[in-house]
C-alpha positions in Angstrom: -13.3 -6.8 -11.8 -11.2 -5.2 -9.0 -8.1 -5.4 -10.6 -7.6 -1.6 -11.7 -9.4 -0.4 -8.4 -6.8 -2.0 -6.6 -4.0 0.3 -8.3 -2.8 3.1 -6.3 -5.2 1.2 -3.4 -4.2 -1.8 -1.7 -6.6 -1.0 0.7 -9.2 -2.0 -1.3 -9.0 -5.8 -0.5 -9.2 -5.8 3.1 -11.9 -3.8 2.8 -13.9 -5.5 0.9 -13.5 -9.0 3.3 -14.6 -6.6 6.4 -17.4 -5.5 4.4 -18.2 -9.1 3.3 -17.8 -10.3 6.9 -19.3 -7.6 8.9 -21.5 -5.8 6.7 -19.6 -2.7 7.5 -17.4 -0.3 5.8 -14.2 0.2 6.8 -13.0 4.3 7.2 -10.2 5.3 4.2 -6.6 5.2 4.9 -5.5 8.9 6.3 -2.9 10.6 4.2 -0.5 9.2 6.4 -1.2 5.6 5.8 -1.4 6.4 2.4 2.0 8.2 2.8 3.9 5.7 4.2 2.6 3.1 2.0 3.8 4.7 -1.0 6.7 5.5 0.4 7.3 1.7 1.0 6.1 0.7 -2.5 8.7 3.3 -4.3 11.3 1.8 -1.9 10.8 -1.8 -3.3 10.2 -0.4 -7.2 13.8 1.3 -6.7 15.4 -2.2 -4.9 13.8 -4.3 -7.9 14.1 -2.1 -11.1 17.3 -0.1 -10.1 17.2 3.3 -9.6 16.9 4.6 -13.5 14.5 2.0 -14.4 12.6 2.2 -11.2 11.9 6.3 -10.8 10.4 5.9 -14.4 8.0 3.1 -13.6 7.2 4.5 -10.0 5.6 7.4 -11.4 2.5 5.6 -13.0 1.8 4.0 -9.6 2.7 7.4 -8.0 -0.5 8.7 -10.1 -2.1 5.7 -8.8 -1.9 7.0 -5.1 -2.2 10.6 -5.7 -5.6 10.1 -8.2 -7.9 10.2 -4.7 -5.8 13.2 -3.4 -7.2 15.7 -4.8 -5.8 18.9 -3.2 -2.2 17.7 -4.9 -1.9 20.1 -7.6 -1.2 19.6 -11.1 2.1 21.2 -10.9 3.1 19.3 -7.9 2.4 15.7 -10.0 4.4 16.9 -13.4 7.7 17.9 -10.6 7.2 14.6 -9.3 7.1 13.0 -12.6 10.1 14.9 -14.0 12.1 13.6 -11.7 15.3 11.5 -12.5 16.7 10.0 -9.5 15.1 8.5 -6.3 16.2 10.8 -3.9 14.5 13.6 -5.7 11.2 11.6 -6.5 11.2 10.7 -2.7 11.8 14.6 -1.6 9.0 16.1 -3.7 6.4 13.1 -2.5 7.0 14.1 1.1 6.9 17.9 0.3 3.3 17.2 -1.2 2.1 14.8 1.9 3.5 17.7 4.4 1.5 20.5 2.0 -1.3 18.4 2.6 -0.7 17.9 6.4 -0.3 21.6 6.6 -3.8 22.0 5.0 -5.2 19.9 7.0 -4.2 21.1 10.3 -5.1 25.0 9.2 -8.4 23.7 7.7 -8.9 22.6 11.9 -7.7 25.6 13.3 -10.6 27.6 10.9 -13.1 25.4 12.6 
């Protein structure tokens, strides 16, 4: 069963065909793929639900994404959750992908 591995990573398909048909693993999605792929998903959730219905059931698949991202803290995920209108959801998703770009690019400059 891949069904619930899939949520939060629709990545996990096309990996597993290149795996099947070369034998080889395929690297994760950066934050940035992962990023704008969310983004993307919330956008259609919003289109198709409406904007009331569509924040509320965004934020289980949000928890989807963010569940392998580890440095997003706890805090960040209950703002994101608390959130009533799109807009708002959208603004506090890219504030926690840029926290974690900014991480990222100090965690460079230690090395």
């Amino acid at each position: 069963m891949i069904g619930r591995a899939a949520q939060g990573n629709p990545w996990l398909f096309n990996h597993i065909s290149h795996f099947l048909k070369t034998g080889k693993s395929l690297e994760k999605p950066t934050n940035s793929t992962i990023h704008s792929t969310l983004l993307s998903h919330l956008e259609q959730l919003y289109s198709f639900y409406g904007n009331v219905s569509g924040v509320r059931i965004a934020r289980k698949h949000i928890g989807w994404y963010f569940k392998n991202l580890e440095s997003i803290s706890q805090d960040t995920k209950n703002n994101i959750n608390q959130a009533t209108c799109p807009s708002r959801q959208l603004a506090l998703i890219n504030s926690a992908f840029n926290l974690l770009s900014t991480d990222r690019a100090a965690e460079y400059e230690r090395i």
